[in-house]
MIZATOR-434846 format. One line per field, with one value per atom (N, C-alpha, C): residue number from 1; x, y, z. Coordinates in pm, whole numbers, padded with zeros to 5 digits. Layout:
// MIZATOR-434846
k: NUM;... $
px: X;... $
py: Y;... $
pz: Z;... $
//
This chain:
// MIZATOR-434846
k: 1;1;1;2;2;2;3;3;3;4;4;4;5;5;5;6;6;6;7;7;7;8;8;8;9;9;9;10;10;10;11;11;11;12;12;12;13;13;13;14;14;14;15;15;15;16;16;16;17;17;17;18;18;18;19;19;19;20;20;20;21;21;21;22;22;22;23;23;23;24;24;24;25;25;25;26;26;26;27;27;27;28;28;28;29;29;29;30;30;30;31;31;31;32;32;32;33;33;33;34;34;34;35;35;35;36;36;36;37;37;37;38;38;38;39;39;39;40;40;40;41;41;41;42;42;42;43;43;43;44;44;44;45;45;45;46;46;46;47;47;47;48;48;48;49;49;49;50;50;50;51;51;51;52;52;52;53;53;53;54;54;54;55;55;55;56;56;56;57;57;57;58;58;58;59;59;59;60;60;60;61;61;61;62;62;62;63;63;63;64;64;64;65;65;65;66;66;66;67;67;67;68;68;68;69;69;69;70;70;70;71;71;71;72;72;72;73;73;73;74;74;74;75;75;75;76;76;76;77;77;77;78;78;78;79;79;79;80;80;80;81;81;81;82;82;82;83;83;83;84;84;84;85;85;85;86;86;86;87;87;87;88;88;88;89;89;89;90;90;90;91;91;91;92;92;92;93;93;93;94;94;94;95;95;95;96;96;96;97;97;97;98;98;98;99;99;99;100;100;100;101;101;101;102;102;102;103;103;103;104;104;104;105;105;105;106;106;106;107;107;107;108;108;108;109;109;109;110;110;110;111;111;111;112;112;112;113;113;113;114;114;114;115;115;115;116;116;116;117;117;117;118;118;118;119;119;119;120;120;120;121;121;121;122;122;122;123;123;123;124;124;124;125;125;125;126;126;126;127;127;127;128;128;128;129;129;129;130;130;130;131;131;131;132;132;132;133;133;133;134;134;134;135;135;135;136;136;136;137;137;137;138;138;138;139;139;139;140;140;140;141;141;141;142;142;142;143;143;143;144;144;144;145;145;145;146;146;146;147;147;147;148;148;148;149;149;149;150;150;150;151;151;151;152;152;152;153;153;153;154;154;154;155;155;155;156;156;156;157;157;157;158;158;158;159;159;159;160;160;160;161;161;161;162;162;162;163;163;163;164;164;164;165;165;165;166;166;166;167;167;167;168;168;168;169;169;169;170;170;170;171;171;171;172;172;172;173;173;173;174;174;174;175;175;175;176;176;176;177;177;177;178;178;178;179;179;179;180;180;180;181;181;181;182;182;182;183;183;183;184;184;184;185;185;185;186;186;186;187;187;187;188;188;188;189;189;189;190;190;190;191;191;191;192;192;192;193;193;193;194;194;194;195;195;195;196;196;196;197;197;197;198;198;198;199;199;199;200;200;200;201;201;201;202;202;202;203;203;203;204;204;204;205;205;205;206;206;206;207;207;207;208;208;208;209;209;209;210;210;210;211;211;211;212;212;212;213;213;213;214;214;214;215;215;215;216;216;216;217;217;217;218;218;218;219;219;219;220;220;220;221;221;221;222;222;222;223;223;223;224;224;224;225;225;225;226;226;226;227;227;227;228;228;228;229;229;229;230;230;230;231;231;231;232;232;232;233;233;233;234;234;234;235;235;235;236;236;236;237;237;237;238;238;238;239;239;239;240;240;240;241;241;241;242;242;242;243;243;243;244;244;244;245;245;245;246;246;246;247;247;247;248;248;248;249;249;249;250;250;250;251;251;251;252;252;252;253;253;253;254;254;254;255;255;255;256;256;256;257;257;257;258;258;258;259;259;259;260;260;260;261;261;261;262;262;262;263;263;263;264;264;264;265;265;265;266;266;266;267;267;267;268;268;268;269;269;269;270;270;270;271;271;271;272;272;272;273;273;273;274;274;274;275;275;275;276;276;276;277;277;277;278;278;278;279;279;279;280;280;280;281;281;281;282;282;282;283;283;283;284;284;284;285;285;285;286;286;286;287;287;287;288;288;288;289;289;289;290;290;290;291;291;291;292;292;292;293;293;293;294;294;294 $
px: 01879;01776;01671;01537;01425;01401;01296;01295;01147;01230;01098;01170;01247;01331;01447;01422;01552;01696;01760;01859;02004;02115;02202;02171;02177;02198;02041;01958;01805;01804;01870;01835;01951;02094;02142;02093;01994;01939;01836;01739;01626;01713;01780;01838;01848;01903;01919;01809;01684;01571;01437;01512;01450;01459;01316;01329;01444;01494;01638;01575;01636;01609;01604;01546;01569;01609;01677;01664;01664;01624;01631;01485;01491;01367;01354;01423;01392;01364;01264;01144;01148;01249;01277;01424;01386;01482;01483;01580;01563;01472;01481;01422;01425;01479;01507;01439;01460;01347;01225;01183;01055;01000;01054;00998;01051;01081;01066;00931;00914;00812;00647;00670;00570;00575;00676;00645;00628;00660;00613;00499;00383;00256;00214;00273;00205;00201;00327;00352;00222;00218;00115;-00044;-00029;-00186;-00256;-00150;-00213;-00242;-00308;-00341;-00224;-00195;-00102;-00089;-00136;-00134;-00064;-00072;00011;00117;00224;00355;00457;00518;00623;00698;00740;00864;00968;00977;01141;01164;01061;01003;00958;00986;00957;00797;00783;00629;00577;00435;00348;00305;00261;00220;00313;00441;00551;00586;00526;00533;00414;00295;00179;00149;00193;00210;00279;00409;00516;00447;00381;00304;00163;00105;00023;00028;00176;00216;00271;00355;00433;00300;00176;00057;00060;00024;-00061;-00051;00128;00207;00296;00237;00320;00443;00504;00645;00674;00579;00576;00590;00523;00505;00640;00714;00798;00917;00888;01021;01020;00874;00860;00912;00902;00969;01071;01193;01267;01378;01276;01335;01297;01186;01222;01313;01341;01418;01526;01611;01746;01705;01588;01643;01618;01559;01564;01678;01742;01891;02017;01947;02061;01962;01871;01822;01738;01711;01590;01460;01398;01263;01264;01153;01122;00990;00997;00925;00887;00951;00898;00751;00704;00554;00477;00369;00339;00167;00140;00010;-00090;-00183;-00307;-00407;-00427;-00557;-00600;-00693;-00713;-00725;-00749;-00782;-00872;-00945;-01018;-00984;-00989;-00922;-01046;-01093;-01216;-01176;-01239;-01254;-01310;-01198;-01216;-01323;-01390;-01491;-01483;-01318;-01285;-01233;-01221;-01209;-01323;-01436;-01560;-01582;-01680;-01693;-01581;-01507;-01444;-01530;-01468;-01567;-01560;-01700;-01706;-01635;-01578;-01478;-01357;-01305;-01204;-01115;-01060;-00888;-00793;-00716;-00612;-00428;-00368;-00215;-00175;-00137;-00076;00035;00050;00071;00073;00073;-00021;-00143;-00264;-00343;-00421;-00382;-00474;-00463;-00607;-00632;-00529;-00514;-00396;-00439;-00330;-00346;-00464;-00434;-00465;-00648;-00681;-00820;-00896;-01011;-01138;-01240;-01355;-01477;-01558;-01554;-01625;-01534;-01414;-01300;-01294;-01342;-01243;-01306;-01470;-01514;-01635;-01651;-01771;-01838;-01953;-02042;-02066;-02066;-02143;-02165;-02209;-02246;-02161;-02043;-01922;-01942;-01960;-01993;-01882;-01809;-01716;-01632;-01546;-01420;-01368;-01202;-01181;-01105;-01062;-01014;-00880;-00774;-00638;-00605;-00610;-00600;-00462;-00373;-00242;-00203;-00044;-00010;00170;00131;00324;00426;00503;00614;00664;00730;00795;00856;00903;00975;00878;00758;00661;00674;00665;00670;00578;00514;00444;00507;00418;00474;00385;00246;00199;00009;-00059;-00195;-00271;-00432;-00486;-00591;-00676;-00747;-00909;-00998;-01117;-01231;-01299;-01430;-01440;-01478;-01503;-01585;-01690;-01751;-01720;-01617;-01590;-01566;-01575;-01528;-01414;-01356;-01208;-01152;-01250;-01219;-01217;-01283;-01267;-01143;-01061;-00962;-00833;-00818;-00725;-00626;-00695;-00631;-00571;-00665;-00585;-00479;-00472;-00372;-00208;-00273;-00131;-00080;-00168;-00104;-00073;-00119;00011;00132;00197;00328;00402;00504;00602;00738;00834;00959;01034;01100;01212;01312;01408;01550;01633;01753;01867;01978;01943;01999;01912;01839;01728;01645;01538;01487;01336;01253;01094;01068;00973;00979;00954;00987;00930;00773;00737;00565;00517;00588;00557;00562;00518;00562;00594;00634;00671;00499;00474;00348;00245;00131;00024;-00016;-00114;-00167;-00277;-00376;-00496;-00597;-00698;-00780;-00889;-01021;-01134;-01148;-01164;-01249;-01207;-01087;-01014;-01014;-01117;-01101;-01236;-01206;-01330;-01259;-01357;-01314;-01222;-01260;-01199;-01094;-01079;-00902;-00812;-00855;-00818;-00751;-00836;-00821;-00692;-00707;-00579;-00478;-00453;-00322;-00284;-00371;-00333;-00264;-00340;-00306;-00160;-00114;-00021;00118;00025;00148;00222;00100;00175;00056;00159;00102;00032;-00039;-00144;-00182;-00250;-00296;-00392;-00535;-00605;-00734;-00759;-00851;-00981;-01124;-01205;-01345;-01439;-01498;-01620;-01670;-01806;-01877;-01944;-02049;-01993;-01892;-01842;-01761;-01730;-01673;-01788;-01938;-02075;-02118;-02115;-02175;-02065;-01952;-01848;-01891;-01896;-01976;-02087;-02206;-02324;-02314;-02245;-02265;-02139;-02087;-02048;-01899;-01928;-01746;-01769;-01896;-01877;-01863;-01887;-01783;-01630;-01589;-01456;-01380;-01224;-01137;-01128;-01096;-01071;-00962;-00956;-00838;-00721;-00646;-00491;-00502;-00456;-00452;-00360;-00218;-00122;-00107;-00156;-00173;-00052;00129;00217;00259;00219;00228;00113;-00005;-00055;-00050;00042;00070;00114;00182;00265;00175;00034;-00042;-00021;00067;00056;00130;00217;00288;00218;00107;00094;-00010;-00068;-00112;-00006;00091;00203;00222;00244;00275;00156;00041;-00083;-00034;-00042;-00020;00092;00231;00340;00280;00154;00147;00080;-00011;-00083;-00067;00080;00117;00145;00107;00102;-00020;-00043;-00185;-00233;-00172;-00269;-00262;-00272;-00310;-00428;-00367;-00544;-00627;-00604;-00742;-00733;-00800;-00789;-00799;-00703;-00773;-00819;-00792;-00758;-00818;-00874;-01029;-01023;-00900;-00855;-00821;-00852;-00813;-00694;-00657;-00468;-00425;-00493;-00368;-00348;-00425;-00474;-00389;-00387;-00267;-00132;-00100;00013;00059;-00035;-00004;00033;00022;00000;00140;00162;00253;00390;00402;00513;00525;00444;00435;00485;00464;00560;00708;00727;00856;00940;00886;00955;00985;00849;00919;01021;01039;01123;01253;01243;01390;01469;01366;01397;01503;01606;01693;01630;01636;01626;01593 $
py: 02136;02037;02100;02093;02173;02064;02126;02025;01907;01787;01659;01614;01690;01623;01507;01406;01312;01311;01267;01304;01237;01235;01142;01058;01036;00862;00825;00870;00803;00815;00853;00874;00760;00745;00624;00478;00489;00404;00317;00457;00446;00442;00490;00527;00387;00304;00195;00099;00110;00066;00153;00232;00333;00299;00283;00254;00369;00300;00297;00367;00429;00442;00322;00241;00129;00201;00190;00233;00368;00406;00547;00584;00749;00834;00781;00760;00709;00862;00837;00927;00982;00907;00914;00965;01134;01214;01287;01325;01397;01347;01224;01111;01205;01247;01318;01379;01503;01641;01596;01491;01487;01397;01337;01229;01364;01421;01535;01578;01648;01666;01605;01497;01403;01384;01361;01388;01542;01622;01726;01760;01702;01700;01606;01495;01385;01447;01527;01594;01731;01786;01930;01876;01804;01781;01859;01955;02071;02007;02034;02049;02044;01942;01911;02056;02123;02245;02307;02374;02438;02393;02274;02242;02346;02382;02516;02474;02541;02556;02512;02478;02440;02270;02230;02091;02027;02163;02133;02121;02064;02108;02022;02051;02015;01886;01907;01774;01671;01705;01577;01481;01595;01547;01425;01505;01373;01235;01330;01201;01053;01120;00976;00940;00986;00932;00820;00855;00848;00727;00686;00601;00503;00544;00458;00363;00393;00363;00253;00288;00192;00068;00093;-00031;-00107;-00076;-00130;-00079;-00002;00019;00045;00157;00184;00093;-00037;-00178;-00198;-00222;-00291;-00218;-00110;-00054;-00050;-00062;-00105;-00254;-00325;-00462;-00438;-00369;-00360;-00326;-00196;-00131;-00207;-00314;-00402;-00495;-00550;-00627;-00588;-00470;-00414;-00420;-00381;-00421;-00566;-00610;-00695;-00774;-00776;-00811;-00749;-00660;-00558;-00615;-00684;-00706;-00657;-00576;-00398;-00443;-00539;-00601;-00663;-00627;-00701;-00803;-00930;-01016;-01127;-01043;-01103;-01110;-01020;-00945;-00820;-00906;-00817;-00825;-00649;-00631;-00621;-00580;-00575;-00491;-00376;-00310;-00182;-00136;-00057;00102;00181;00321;00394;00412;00525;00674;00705;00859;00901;00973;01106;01106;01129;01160;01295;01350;01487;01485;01600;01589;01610;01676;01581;01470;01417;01251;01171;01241;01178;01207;01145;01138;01115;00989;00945;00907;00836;00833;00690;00629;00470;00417;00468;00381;00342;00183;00137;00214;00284;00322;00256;00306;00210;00262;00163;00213;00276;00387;00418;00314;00304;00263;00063;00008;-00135;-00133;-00069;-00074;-00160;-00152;-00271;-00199;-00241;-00151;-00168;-00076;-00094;-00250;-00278;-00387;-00387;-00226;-00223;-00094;-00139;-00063;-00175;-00080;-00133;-00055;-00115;-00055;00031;00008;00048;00214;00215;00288;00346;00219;00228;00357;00369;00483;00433;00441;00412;00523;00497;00624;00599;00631;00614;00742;00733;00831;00972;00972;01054;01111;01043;01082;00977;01017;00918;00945;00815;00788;00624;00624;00488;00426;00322;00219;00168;00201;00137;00022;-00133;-00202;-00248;-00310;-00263;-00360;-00405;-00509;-00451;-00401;-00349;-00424;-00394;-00468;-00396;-00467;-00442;-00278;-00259;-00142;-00007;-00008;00060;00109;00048;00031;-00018;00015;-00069;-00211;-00310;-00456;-00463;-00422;-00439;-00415;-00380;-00302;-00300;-00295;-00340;-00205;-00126;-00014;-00063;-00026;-00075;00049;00011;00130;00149;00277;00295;00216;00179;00104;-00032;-00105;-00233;-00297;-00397;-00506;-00513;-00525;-00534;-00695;-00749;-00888;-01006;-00967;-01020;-01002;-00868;-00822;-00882;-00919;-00969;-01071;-01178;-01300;-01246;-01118;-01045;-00958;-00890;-00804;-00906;-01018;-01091;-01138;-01199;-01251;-01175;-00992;-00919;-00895;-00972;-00978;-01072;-00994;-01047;-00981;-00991;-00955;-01021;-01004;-01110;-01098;-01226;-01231;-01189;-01138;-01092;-01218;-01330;-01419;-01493;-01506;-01569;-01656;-01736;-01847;-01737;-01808;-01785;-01630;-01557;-01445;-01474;-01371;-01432;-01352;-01454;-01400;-01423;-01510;-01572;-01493;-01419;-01373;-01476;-01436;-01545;-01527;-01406;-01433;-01305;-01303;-01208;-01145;-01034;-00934;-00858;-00872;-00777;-00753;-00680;-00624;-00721;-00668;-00750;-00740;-00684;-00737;-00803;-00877;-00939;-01112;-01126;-01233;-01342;-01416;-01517;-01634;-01743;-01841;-01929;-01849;-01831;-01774;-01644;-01608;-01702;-01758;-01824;-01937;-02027;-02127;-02141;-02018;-01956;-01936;-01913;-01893;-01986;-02107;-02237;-02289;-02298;-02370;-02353;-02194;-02158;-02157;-02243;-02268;-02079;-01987;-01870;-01886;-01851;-01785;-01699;-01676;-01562;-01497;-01355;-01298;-01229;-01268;-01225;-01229;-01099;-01157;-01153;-01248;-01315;-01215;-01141;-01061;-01201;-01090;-01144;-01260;-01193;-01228;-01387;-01388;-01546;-01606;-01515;-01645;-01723;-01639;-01654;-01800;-01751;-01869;-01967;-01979;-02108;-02200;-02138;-02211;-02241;-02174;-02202;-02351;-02398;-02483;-02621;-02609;-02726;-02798;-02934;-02954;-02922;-02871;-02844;-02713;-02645;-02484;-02478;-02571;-02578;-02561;-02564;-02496;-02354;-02283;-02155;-02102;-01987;-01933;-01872;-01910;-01848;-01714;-01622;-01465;-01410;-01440;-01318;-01130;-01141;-01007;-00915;-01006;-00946;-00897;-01010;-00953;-00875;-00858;-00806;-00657;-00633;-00496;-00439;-00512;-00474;-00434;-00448;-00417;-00253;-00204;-00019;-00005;-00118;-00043;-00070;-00095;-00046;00020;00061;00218;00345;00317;00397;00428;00257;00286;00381;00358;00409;00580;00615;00748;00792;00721;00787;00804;00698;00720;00862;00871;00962;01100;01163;01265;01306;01210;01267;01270;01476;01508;01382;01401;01301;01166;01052;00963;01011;01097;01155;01130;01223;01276;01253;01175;01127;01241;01268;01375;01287;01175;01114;01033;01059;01022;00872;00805;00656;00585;00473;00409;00341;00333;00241;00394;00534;00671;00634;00602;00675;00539;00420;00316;00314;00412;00433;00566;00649;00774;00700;00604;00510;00436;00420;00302;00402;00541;00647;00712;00657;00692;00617;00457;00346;00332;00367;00407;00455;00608;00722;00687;00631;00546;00443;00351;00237;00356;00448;00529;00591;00635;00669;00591;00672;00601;00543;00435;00447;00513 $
pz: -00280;-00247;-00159;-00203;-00093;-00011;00040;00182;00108;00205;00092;00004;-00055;-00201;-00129;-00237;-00189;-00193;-00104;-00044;-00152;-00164;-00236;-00181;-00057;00012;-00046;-00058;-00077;-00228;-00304;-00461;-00505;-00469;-00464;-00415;-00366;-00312;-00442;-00489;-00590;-00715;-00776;-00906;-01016;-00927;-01015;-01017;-01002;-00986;-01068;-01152;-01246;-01408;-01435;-01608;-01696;-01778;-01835;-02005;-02066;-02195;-02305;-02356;-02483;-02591;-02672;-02803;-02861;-02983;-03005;-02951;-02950;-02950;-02761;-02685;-02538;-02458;-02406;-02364;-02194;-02137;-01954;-01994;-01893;-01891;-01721;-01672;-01526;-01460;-01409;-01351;-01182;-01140;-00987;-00991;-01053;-01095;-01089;-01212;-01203;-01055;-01020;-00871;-00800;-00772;-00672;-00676;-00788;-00836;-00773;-00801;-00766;-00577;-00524;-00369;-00354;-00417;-00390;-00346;-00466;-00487;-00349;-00361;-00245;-00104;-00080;00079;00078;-00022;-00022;-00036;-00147;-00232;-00311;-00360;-00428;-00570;-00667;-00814;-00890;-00976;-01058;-01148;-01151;-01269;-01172;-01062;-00966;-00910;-00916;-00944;-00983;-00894;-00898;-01019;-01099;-01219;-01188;-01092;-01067;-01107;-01078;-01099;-01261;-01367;-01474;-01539;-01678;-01702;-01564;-01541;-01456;-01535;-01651;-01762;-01774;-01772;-01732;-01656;-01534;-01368;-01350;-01397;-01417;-01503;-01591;-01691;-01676;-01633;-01551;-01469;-01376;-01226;-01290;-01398;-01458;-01502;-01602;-01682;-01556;-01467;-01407;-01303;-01273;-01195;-01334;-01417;-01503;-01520;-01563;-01639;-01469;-01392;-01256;-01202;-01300;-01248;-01070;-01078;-00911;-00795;-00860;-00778;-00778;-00895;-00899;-00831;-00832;-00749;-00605;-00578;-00456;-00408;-00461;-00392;-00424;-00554;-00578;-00450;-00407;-00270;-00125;-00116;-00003;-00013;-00160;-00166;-00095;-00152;-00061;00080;00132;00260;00337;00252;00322;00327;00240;00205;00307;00368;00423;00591;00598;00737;00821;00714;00811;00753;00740;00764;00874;00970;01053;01022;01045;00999;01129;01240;01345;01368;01310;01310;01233;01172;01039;01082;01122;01155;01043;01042;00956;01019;00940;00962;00864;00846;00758;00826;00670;00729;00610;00643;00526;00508;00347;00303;00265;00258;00223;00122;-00013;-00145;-00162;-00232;-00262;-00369;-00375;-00485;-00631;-00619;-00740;-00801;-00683;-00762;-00762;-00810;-00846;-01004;-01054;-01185;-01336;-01266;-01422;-01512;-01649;-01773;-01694;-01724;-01720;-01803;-01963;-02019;-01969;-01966;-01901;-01958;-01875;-01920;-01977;-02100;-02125;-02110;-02114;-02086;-02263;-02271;-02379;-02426;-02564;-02689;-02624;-02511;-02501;-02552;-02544;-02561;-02466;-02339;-02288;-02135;-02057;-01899;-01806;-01726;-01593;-01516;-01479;-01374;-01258;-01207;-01071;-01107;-01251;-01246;-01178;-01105;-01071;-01150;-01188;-01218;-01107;-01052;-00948;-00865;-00954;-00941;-00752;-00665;-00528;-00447;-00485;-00459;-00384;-00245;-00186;-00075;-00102;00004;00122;00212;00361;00356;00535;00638;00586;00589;00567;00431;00322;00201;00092;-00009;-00063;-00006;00008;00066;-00030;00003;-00042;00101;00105;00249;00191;00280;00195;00322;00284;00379;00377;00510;00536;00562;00523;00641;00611;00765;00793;00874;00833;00960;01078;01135;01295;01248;01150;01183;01132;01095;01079;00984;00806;00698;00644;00539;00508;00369;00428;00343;00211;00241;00069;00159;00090;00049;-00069;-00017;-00144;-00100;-00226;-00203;-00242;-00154;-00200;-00177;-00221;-00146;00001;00024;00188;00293;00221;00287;00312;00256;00226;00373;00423;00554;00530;00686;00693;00628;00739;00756;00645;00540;00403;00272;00330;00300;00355;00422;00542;00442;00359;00296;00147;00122;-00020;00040;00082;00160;00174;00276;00310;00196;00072;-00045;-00143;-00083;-00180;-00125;-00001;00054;-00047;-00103;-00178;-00210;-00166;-00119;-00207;-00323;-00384;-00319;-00330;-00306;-00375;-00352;-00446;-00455;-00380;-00402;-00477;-00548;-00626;-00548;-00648;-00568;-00567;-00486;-00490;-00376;-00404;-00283;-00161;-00078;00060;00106;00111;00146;00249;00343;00489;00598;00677;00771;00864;00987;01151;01245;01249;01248;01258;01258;01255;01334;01366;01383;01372;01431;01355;01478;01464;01603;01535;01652;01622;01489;01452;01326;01215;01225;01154;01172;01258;01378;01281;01233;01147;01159;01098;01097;00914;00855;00732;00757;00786;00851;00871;01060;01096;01010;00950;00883;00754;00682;00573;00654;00788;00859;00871;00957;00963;00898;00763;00663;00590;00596;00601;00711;00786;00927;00970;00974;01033;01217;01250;01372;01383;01490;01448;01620;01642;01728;01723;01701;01686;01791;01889;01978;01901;01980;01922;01973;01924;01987;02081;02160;02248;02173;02053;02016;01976;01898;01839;01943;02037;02177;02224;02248;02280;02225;02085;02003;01992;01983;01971;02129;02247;02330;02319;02283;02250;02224;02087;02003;02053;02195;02245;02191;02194;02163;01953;01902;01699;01723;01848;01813;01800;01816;01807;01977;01962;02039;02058;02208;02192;02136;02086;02004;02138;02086;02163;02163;02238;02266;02411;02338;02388;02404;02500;02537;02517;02532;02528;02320;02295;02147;02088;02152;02079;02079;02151;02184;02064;02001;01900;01772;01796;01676;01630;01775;01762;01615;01601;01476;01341;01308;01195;01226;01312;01332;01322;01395;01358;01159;01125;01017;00957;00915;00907;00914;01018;01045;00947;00923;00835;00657;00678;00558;00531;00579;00557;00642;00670;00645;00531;00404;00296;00231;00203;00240;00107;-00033;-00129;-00119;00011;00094;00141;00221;00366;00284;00160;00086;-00056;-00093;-00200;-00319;-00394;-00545;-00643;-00657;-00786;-00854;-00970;-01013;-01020;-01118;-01122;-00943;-00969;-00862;-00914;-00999;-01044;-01004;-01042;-01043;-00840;-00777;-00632;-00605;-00635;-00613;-00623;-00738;-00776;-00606;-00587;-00522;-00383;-00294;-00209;-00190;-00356;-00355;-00310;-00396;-00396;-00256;-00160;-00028;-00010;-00008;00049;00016;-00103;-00136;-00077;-00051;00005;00172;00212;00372;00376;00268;00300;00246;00177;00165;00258;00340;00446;00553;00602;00718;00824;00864;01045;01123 $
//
């Protein structure tokens, strides 16, 4: 086992949460090898063509990564694998932060074809394409924004990828409603946290209002300018917002989480021309953390 490669206890973990052969001519073989493979790439960031031999063709290695982005699988093994723990108790749901981070776009993950991509032999586009393929310019040059919402134990719970330039704070209500955790005892997922998390700029009155409505708690301090104007405008600015200083401490952990992600260099830095491929690369990061022990 090299170093990065998964462990028995972590491949017992994933194994039974891995597409299965159907029928004749079944096409998924050395399922280990090749996901080695693939964190391989995620921990270095080197060029899929430069994939050591030990790891098998290089074209195999991508291709699965390729296919498994398209058709969701990656997703699904991702809740697959919160599901276990949450079942086993290692979600913390006391508190689920929110905030983003931007990755630099390598310059080759510029210029895909404008034709929508399709999933081999469906015939029909990935779930998770954008047109706009998750590529925005500023000051910095291209970059994309992976927005976050982790839990207490500095994991991430679920993320949505947008252009660099994009606002946090409009992201905030898609992010939380890709929290979805199934039960292994059946019944509906759990999508609720106990309660929230986020720095200024997460702080609106639309936010606000979707938490409410959702009966979650929330900690979000309120910047200058809209404490300013909510007085300005008398008893129709409303009530002031609540702000625990002792919980909001706790926002460090999904900065923490943040940081675990992106010790994996193809996070930092984006290679990857698709935004479903650069979702999928994201998601095999989240994976590999919830595999992880304690």
């Amino acid at each position: 086992m090299g170093r990065g490669d998964l462990s028995d206890e972590e491949w017992a973990r994933l194994e039974p949460h891995l597409p299965t052969n159907r029928g004749r001519g079944g096409r998924w073989q050395s399922h280990r090898r090749v996901i080695n493979g693939i964190l391989f790439r995620q921990r270095t960031g080197l060029p899929w063509r430069d994939l050591p031999p030990c790891f098998g063709s290089w074209k195999t290695v991508h291709d699965r990564h390729r296919r498994w982005s398209a058709d969701g699988t990656w997703e699904r093994i991702l809740r697959a694998v919160q599901a276990d723990a949450d079942a086993e108790g290692r979600i913390d749901w006391s508190m689920v932060s929110v905030d983003s981070t931007t990755c630099r776009a390598h310059q080759h993950s510029a210029g895909a074809s404008t034709r929508a991509p399709k999933i081999p032999v469906r015939r029909r586009s990935p779930a998770r394409h954008r047109p706009d393929e998750a590529l925005g310019r500023s000051r910095g040059g291209l970059s994309s924004k992976i927005h976050l919402a982790g839990e207490g134990g500095c994991r991430p719970l679920a993320f949505v990828i947008t252009p660099g330039q994009w606002g946090d704070a409009p992201q905030m209500i898609p992010v939380l409603e890709e929290i979805r955790v199934p039960r292994q005892a059946g019944g509906r997922p759990r999508t609720r946290p106990d309660h929230v998390g986020g720095d200024k700029a997460y702080s609106s009155r639309r936010n606000r209002r979707h938490l409410r409505r959702r009966q979650i708690k929330h900690t979000i301090p309120e910047p200058r300018d809209q404490r300013a104007n909510r007085r300005r405008r008398g008893s129709q600015g409303g009530r002031p917002t609540g702000f625990d200083k002792t919980i909001y401490r706790r926002r460090n952990e999904v900065e923490r989480t943040i940081n675990r992600l992106k010790n994996f260099r193809a996070v930092a830095t984006r290679f990857d021309k698709r935004a479903y491929v650069f979702h999928g690369t994201v998601a095999v990061a989240a994976i590999r953390l919830w595999l992880r022990p304690q």
